[in-house]
N, C-alpha and C positions, 0 to 999 in steps of 0.2 A: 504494500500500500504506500503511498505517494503524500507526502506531506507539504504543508501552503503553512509557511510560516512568517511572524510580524517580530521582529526585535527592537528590542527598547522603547517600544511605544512610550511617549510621556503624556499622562492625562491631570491634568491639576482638577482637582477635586476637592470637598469639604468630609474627612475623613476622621476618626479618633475617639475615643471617651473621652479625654480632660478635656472641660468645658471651654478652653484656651485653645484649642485643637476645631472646635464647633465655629468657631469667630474666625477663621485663617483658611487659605485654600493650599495645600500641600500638593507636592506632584507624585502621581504612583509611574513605579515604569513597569511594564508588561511587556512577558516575553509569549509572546502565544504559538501552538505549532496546531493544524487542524490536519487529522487522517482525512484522507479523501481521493479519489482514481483522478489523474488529469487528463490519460491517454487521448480520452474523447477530444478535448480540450485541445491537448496538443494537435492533434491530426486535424481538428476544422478551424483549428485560431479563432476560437468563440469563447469569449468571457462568460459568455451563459452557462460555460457547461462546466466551470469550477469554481474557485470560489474570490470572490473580489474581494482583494484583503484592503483597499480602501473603502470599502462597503463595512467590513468589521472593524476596522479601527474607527469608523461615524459609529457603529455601534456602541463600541466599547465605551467611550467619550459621553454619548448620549445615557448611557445606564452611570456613568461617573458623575450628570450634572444633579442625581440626586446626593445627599448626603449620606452616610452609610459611619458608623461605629468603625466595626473590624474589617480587616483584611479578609478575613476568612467568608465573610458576607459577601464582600464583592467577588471573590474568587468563583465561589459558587453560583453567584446570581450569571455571572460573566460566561460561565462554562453551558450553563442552561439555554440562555437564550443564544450561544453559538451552534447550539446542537440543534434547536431548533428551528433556527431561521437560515443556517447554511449548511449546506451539501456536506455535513462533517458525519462521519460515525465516531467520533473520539476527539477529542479536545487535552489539552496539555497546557498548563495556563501556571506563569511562575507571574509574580509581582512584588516587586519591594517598592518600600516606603525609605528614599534615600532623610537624612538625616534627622528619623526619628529618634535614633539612639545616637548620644555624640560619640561615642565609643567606638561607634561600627559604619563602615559607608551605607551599608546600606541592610534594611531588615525585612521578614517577608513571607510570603506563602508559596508552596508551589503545589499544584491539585493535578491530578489526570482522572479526565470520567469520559463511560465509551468503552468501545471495544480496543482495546491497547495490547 
């Protein structure tokens, strides 16, 4: 199986518990890779027939301008609605939150849901 992948996507969003976090727009970056055939694709040069990853990154963006708690919410809400609205059987979806911890560049989730 044939993979369509998006690196270091950066989505500024209002992300976090502390109430100080609620007031601020923080950047998330996303590494996403979506299973999927592109043979078709390849052979007619049709964007219809695999997956417009600038189509998913308007996604991703657009599911970021709500506000969200945890990482772990986004990741999930993010994997669901890839699975459902693009030609994916499996999703792989990593995200850090660069300088939430001063200690670390960067902290984070990484999920895979799907046949993998």
């Amino acid at each position: 199986m044939d993979k369509v992948f998006i690196s270091a996507l950066q989505v500024p969003t209002v992300i976090g518990v502390y109430d100080w976090e609620k007031q601020i727009h923080q950047t998330l970056v996303f590494d996403i890779e979506m299973k999927t055939d592109i043979r078709q694709a390849a052979a007619t040069d049709d964007l219809q027939l695999t997956i417009d990853y600038a189509a998913v990154c308007q996604a991703v963006t657009e599911l970021c301008a709500v506000p969200h708690q945890l990482l772990e919410t986004v990741a999930e809400k993010t994997a669901t609605m890839l699975l459902q609205r693009f030609p994916t059987t499996a999703v792989a979806i990593r995200i850090g939150k660069p300088g939430a911890v001063p200690q670390a560049a960067t902290v984070g989730v990484s999920i895979k849901r799907g046949d993998w």
